[in-house]
N, C-alpha and C positions, 0 to 999 in steps of 0.2 A: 393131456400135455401136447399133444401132436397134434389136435383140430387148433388148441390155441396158438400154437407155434405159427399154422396154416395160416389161420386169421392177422394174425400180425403181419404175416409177412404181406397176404393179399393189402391189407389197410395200406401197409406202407406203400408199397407198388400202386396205388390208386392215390394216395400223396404226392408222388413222386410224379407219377401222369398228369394230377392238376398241379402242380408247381412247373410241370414244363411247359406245361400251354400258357398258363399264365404268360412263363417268360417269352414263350411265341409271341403272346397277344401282344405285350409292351415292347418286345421288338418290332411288329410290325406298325404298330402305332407311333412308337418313335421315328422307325425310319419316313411313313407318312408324313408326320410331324415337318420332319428335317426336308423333305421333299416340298412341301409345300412353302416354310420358310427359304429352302433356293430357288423356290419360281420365284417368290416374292420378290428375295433379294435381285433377282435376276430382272425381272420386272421395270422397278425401280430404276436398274443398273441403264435398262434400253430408255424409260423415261427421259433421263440425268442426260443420257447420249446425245436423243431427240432435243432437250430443252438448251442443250449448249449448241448443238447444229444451229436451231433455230435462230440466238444468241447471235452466232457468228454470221449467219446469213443476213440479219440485219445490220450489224455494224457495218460488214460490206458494202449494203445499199448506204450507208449514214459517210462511208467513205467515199464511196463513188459521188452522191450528191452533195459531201460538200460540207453537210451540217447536222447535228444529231435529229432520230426525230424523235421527238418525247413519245412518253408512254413505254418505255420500251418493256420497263419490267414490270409490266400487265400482260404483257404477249407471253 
């Protein structure tokens, strides 16, 4: 009664170790996860920034000269 008792309890306590690493592992992989989607996002964010700078730096020059230049949204 008392080896089996042991046994169980060990079993469980060696359960209970791989269910928490588990949950280690999928938190670390989520937060990875979530890290890698806010460079992405962030990313993008500097793109969006850069493609409207650029945007406005030409219409400036399309102001100063006068007249539009085409092509613009291919640059």
């Amino acid at each position: 009664m008392n080896r089996m008792s042991k046994m169980n309890k060990m079993n469980k306590m060696s359960k209970m170790n791989k269910m928490s690493k588990m949950n280690k592992m999928n938190k670390m992989n989520k937060m990875s996860k979530m890290n890698k989607m806010n460079r992405m996002s962030k990313m993008n964010k500097m793109d969006k920034i850069k493609i409207n700078y650029v945007k406005r730096k030409i219409r400036i020059r399309e102001h100063k000269m006068g007249f539009p230049i085409k092509n613009t949204h291919q640059r």
